[in-house]
mmCIF file of the N, C-alpha and C atoms, coordinates in Angstrom:
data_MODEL
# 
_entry.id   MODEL 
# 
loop_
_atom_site.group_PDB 
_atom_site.id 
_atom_site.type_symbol 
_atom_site.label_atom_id 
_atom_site.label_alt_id 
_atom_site.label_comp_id 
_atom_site.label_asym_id 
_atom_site.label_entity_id 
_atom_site.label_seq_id 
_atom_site.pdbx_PDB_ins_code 
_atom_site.Cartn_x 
_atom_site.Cartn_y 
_atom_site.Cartn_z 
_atom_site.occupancy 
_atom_site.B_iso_or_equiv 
_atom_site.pdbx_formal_charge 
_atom_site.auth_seq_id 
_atom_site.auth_comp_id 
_atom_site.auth_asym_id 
_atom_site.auth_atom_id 
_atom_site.pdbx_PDB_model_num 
ATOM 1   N N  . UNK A 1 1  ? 33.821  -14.554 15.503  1.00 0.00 ? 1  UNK A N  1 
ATOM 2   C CA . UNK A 1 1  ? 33.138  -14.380 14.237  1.00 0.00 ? 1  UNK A CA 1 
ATOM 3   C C  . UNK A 1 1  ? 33.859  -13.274 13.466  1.00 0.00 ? 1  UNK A C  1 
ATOM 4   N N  . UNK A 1 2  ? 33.992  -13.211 12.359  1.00 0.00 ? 2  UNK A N  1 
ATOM 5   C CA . UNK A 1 2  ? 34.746  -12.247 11.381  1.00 0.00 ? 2  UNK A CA 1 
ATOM 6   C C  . UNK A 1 2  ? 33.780  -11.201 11.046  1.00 0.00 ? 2  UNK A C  1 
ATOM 7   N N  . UNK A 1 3  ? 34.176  -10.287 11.041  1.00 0.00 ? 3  UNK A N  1 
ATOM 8   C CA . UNK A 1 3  ? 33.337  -8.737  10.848  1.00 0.00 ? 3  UNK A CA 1 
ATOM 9   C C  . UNK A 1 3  ? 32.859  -9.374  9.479   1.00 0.00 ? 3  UNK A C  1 
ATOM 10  N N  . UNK A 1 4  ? 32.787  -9.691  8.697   1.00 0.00 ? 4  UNK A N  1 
ATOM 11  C CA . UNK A 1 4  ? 31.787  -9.589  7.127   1.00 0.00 ? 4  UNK A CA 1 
ATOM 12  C C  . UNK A 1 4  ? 30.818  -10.444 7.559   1.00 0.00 ? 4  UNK A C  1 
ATOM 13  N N  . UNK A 1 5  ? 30.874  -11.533 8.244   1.00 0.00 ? 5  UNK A N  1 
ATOM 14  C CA . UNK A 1 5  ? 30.383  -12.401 8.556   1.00 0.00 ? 5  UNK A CA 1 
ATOM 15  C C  . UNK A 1 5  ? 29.167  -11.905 9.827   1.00 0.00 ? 5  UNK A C  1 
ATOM 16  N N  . UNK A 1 6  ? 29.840  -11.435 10.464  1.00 0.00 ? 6  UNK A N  1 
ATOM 17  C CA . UNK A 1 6  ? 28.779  -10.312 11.409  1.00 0.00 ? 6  UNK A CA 1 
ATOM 18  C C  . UNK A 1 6  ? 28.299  -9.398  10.600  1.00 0.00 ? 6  UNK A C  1 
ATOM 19  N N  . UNK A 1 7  ? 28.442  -8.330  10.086  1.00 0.00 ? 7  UNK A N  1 
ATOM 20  C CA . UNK A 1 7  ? 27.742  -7.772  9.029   1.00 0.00 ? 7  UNK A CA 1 
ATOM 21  C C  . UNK A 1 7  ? 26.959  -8.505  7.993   1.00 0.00 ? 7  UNK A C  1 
ATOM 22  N N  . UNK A 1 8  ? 27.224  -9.559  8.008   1.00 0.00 ? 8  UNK A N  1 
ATOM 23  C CA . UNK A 1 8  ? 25.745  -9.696  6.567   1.00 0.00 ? 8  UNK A CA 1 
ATOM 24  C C  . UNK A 1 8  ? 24.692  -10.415 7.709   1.00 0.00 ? 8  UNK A C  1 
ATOM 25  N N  . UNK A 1 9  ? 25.278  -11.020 8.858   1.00 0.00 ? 9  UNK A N  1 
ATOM 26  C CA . UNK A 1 9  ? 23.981  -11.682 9.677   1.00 0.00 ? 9  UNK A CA 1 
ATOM 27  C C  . UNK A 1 9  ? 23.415  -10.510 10.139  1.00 0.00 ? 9  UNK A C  1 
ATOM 28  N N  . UNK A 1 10 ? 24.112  -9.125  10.790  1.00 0.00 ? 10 UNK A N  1 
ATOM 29  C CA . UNK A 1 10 ? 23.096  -8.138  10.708  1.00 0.00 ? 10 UNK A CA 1 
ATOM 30  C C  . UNK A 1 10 ? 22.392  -7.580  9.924   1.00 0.00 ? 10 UNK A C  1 
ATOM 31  N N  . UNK A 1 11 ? 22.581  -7.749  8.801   1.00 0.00 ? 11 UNK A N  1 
ATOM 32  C CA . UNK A 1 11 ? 21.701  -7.217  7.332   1.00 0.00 ? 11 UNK A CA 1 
ATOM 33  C C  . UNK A 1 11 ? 20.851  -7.826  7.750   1.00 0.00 ? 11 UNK A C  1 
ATOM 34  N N  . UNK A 1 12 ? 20.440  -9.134  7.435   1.00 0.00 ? 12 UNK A N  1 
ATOM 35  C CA . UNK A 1 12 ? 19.903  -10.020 7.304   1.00 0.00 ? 12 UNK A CA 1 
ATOM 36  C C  . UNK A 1 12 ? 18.540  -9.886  8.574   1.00 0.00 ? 12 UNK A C  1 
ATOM 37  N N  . UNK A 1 13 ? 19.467  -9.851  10.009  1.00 0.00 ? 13 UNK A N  1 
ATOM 38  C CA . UNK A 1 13 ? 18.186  -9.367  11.059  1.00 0.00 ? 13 UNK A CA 1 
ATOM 39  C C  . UNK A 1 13 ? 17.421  -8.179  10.503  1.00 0.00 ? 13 UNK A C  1 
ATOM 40  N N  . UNK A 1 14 ? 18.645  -7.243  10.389  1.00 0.00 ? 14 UNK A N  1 
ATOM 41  C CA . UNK A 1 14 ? 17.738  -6.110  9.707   1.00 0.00 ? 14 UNK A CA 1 
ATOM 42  C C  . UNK A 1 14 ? 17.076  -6.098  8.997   1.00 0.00 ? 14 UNK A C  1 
ATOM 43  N N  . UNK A 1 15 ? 16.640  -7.031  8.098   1.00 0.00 ? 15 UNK A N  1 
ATOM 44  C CA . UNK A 1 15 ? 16.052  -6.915  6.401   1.00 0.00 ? 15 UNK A CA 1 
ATOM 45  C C  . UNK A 1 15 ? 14.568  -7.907  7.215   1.00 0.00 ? 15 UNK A C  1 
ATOM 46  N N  . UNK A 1 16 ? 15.031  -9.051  8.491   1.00 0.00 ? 16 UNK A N  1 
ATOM 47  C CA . UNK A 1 16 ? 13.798  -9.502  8.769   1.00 0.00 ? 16 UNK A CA 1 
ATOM 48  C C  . UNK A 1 16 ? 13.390  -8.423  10.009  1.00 0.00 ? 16 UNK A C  1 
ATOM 49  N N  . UNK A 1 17 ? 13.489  -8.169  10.814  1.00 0.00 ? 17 UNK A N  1 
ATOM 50  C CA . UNK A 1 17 ? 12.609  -7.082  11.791  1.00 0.00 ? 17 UNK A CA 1 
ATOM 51  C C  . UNK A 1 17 ? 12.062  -5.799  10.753  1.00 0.00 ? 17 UNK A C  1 
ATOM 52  N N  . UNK A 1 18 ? 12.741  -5.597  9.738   1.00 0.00 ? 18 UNK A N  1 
ATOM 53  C CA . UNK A 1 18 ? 11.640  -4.348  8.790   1.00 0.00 ? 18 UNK A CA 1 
ATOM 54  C C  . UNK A 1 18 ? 10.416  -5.120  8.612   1.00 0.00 ? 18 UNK A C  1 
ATOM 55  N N  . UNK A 1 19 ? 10.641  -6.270  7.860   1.00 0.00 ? 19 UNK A N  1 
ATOM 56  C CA . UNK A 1 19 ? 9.614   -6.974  7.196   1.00 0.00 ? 19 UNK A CA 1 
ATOM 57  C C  . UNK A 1 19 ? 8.462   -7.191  8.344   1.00 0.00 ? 19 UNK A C  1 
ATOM 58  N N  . UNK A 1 20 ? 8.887   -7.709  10.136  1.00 0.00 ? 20 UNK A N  1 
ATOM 59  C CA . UNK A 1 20 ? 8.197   -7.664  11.042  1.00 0.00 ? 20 UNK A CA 1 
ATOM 60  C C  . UNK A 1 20 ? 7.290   -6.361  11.449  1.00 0.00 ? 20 UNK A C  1 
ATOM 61  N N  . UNK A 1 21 ? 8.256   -5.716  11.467  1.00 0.00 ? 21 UNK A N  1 
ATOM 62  C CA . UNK A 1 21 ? 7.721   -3.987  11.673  1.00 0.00 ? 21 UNK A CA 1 
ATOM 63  C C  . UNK A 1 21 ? 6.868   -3.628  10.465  1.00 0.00 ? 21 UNK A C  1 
ATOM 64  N N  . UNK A 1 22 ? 6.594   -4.081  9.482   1.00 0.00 ? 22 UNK A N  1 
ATOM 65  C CA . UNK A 1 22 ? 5.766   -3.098  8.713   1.00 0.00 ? 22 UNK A CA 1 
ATOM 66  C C  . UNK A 1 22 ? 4.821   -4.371  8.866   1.00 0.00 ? 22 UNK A C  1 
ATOM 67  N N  . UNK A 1 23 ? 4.729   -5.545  9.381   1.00 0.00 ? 23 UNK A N  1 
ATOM 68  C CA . UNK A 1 23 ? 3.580   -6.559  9.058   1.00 0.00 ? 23 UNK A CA 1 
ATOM 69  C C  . UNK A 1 23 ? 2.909   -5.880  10.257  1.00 0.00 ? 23 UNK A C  1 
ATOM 70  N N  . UNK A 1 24 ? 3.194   -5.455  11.406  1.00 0.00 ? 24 UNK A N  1 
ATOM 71  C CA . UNK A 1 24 ? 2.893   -5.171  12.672  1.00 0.00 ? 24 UNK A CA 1 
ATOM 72  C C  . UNK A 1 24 ? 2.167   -3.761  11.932  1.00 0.00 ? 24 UNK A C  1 
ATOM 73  N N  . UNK A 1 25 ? 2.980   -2.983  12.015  1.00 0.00 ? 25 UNK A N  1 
ATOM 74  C CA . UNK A 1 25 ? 2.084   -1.750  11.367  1.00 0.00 ? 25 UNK A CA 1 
ATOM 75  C C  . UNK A 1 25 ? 1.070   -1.778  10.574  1.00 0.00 ? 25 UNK A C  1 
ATOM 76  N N  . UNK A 1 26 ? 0.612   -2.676  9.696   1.00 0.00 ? 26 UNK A N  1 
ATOM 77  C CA . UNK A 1 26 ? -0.288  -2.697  8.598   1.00 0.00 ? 26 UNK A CA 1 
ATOM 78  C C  . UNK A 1 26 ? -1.580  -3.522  10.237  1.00 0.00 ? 26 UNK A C  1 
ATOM 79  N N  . UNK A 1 27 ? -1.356  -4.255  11.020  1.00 0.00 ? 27 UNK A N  1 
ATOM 80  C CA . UNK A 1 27 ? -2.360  -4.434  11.664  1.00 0.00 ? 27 UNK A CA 1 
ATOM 81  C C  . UNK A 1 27 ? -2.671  -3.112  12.451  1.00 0.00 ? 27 UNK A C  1 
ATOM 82  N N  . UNK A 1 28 ? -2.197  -2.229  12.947  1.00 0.00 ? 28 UNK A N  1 
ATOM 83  C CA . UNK A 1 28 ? -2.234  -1.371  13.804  1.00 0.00 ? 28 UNK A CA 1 
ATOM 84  C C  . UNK A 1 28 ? -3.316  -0.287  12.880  1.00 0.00 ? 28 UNK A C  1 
ATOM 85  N N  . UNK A 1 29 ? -2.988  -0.377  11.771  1.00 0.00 ? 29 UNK A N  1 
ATOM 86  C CA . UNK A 1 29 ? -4.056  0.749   10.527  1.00 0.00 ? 29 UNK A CA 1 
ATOM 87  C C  . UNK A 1 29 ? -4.937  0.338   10.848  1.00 0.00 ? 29 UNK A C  1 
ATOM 88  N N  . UNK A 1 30 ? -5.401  -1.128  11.001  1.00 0.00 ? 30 UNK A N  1 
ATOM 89  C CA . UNK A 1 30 ? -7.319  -1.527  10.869  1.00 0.00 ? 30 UNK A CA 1 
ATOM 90  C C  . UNK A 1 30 ? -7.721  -1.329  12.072  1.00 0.00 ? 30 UNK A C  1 
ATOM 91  N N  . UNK A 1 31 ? -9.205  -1.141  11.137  1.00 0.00 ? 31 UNK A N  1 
ATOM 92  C CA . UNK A 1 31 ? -10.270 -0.669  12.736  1.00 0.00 ? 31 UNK A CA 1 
ATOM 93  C C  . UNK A 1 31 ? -9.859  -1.556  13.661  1.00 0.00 ? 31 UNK A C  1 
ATOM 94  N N  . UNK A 1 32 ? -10.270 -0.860  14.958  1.00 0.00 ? 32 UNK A N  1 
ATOM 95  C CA . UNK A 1 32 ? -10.296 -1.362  16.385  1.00 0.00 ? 32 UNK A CA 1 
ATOM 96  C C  . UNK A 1 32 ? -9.105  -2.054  16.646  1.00 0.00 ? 32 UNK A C  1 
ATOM 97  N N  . UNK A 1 33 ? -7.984  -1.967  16.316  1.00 0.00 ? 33 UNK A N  1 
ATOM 98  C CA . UNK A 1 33 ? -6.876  -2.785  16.608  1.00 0.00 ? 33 UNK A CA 1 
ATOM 99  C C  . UNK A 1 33 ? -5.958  -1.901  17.931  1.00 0.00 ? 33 UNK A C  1 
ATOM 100 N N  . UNK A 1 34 ? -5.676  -2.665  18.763  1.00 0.00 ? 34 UNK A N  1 
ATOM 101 C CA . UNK A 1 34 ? -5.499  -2.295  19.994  1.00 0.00 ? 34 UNK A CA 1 
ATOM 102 C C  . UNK A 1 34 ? -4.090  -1.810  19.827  1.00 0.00 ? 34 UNK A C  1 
ATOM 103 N N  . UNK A 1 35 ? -4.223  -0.585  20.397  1.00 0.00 ? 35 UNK A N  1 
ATOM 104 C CA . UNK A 1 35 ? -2.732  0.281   20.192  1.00 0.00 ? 35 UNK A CA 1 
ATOM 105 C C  . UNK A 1 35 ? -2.460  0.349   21.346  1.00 0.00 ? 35 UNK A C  1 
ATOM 106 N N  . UNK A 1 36 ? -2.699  0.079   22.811  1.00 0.00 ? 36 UNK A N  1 
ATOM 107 C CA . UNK A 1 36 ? -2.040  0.082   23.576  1.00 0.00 ? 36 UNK A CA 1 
ATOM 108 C C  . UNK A 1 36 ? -1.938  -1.137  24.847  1.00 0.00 ? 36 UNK A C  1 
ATOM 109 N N  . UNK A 1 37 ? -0.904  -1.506  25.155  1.00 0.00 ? 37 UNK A N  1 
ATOM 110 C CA . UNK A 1 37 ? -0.481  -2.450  26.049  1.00 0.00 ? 37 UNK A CA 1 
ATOM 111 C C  . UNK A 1 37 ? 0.112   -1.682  27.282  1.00 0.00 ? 37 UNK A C  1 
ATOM 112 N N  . UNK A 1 38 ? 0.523   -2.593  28.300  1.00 0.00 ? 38 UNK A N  1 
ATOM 113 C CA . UNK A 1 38 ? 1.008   -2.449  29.324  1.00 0.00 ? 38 UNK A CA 1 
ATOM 114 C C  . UNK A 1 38 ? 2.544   -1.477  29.800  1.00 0.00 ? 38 UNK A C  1 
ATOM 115 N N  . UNK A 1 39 ? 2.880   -1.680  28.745  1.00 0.00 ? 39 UNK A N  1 
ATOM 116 C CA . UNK A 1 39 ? 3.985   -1.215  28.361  1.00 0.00 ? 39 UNK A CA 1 
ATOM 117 C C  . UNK A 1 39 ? 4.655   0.283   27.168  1.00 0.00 ? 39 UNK A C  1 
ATOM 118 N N  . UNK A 1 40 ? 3.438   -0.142  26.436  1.00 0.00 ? 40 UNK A N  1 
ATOM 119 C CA . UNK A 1 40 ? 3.901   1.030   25.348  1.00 0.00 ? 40 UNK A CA 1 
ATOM 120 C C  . UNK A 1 40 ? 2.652   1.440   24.810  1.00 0.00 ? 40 UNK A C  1 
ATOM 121 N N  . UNK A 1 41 ? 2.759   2.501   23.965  1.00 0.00 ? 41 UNK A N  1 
ATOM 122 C CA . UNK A 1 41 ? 1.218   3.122   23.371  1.00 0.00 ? 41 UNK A CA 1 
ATOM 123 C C  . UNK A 1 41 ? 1.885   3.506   21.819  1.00 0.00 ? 41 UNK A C  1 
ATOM 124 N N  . UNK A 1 42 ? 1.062   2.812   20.702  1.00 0.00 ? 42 UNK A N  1 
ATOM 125 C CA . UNK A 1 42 ? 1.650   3.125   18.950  1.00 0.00 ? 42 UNK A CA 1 
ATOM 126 C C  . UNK A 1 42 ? 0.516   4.966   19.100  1.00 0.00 ? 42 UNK A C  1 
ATOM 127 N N  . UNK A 1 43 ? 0.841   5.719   18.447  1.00 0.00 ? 43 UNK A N  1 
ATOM 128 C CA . UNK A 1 43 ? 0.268   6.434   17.782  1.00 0.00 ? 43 UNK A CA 1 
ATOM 129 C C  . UNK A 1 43 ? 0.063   6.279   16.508  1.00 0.00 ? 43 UNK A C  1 
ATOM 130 N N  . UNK A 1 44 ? -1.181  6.590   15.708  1.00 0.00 ? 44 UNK A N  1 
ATOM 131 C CA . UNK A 1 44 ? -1.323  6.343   14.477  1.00 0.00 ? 44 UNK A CA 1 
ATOM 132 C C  . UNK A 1 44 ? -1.697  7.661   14.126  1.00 0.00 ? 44 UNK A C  1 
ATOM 133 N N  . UNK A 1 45 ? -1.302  8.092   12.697  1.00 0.00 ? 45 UNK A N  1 
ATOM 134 C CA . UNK A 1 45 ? -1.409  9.343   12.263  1.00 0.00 ? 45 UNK A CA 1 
ATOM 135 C C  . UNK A 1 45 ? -0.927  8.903   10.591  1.00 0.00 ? 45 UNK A C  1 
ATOM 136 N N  . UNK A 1 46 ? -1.740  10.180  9.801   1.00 0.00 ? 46 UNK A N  1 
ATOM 137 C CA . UNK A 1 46 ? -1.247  10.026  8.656   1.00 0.00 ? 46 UNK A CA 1 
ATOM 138 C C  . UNK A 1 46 ? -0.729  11.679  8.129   1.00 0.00 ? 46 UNK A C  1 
ATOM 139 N N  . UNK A 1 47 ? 0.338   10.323  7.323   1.00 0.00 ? 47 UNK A N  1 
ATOM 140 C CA . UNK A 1 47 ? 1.198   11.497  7.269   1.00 0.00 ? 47 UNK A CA 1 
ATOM 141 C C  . UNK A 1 47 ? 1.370   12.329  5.399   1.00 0.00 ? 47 UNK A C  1 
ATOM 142 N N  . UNK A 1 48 ? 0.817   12.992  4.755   1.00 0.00 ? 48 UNK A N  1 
ATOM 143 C CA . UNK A 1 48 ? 1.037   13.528  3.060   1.00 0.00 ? 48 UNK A CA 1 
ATOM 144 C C  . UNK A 1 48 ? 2.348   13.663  2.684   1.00 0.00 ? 48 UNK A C  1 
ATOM 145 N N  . UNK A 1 49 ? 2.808   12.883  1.827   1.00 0.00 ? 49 UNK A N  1 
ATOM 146 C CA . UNK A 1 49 ? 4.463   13.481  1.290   1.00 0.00 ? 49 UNK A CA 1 
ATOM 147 C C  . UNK A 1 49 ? 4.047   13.671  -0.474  1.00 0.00 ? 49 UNK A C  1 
ATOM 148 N N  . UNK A 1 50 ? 4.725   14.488  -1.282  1.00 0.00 ? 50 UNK A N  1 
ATOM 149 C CA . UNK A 1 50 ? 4.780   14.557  -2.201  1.00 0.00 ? 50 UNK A CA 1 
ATOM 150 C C  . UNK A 1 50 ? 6.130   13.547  -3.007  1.00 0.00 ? 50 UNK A C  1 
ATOM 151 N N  . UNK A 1 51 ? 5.818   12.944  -4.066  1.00 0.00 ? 51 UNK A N  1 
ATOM 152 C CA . UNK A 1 51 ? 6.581   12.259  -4.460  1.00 0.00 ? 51 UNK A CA 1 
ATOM 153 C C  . UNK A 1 51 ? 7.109   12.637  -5.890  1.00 0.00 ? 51 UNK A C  1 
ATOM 154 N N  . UNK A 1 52 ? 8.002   12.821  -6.514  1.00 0.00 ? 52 UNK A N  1 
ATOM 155 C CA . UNK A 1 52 ? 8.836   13.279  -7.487  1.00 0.00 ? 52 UNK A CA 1 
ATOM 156 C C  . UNK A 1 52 ? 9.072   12.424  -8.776  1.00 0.00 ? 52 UNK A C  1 
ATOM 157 N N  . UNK A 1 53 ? 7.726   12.350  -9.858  1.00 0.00 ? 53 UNK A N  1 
ATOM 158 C CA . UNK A 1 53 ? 7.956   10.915  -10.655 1.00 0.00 ? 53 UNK A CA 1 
ATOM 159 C C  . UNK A 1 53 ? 8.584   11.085  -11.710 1.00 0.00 ? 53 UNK A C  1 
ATOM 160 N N  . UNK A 1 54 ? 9.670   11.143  -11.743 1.00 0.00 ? 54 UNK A N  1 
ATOM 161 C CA . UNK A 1 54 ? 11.014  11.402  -12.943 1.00 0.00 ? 54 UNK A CA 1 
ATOM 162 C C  . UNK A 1 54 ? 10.400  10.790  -14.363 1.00 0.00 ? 54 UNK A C  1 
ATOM 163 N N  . UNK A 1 55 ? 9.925   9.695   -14.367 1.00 0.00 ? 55 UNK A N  1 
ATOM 164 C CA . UNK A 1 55 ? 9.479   9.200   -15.815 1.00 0.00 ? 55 UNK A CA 1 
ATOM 165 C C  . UNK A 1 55 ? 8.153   10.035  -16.093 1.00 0.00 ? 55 UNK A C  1 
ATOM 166 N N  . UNK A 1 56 ? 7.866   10.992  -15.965 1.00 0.00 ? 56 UNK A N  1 
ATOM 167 C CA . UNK A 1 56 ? 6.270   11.893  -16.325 1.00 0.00 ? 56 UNK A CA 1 
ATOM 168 C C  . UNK A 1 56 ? 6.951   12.989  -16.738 1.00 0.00 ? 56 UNK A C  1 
ATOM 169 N N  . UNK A 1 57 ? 8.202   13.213  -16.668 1.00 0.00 ? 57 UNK A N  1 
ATOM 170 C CA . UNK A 1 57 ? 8.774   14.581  -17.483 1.00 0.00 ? 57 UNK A CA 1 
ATOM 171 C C  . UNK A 1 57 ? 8.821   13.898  -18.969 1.00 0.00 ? 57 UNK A C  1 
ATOM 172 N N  . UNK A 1 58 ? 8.798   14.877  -19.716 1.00 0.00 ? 58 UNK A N  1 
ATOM 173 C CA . UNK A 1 58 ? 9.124   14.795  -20.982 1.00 0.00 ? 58 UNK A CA 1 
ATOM 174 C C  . UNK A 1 58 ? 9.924   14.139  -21.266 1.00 0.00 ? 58 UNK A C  1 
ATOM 175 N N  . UNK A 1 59 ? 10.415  14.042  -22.623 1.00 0.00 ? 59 UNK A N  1 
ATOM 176 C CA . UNK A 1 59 ? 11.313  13.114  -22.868 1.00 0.00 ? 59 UNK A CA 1 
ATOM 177 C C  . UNK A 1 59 ? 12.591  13.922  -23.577 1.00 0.00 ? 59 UNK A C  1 
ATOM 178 N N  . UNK A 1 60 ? 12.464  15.186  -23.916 1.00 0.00 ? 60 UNK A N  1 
ATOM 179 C CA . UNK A 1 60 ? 13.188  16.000  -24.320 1.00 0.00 ? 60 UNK A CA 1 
ATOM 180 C C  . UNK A 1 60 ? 14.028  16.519  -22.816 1.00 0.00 ? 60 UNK A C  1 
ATOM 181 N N  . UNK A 1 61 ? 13.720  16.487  -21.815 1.00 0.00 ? 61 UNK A N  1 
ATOM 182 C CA . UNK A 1 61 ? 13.969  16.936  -20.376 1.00 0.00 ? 61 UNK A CA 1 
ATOM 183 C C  . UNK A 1 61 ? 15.206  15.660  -20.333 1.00 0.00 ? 61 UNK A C  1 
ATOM 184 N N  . UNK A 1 62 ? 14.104  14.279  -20.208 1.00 0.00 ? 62 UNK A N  1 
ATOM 185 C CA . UNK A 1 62 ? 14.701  13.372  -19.455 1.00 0.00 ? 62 UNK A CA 1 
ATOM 186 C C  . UNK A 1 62 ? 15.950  12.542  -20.536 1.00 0.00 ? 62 UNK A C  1 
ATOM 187 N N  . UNK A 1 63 ? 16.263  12.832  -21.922 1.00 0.00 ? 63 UNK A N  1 
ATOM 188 C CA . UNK A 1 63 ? 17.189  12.837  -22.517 1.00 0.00 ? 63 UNK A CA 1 
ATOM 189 C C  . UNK A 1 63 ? 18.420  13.805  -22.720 1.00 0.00 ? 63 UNK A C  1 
ATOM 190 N N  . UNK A 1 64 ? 18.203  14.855  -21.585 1.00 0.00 ? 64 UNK A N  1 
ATOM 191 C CA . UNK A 1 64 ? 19.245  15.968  -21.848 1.00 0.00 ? 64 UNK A CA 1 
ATOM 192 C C  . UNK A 1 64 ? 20.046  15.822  -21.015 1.00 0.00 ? 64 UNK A C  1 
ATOM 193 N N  . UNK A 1 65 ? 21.413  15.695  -21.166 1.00 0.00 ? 65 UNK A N  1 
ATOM 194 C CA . UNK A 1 65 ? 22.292  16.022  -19.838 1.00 0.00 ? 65 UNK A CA 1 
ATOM 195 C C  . UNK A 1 65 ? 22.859  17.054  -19.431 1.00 0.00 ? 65 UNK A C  1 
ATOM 196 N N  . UNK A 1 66 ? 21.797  18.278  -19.723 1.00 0.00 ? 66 UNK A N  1 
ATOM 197 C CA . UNK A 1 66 ? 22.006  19.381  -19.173 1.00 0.00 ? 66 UNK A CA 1 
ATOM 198 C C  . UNK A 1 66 ? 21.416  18.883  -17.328 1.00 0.00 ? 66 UNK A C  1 
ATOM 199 N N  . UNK A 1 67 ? 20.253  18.433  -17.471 1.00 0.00 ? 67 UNK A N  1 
ATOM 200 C CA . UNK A 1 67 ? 19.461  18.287  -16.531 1.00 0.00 ? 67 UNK A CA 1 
ATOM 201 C C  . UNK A 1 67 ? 19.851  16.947  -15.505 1.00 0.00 ? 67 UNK A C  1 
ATOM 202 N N  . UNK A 1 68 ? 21.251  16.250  -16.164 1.00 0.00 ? 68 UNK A N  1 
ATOM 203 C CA . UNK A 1 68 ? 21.874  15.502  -14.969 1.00 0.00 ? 68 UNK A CA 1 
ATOM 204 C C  . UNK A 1 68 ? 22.966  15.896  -14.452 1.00 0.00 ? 68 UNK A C  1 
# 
């Protein structure tokens, strides 16, 4: 197989096991959903991040290219 050709089929796994992994996670949030098996244990925890919303600055800010 040719390396580009291996690289985009790994994208591709990659882009579907995220999509698996966060469908899996969104069950693990609801009540009573069983976090542990035979094998492994999920922890659930939440976590606060602050997020940085560039379009809520001004417009005198966000038109200057001092500030890029």
């Amino acid at each position: 197989m040719h390396p580009v050709d291996e690289y985009a089929q790994l994208k591709q796994q990659i882009l579907r096991l995220q999509a698996r992994a966060e469908q899996l996670r969104d069950g693990f949030l609801q009540p009573h959903a069983r976090l542990r098996s035979n094998q492994a244990e999920i922890t659930v925890r939440m976590q606060l991040r602050k997020l940085f919303l560039k379009d809520r600055l001004p417009v005198e800010i966000l038109h200057n290219p001092a500030y890029w």
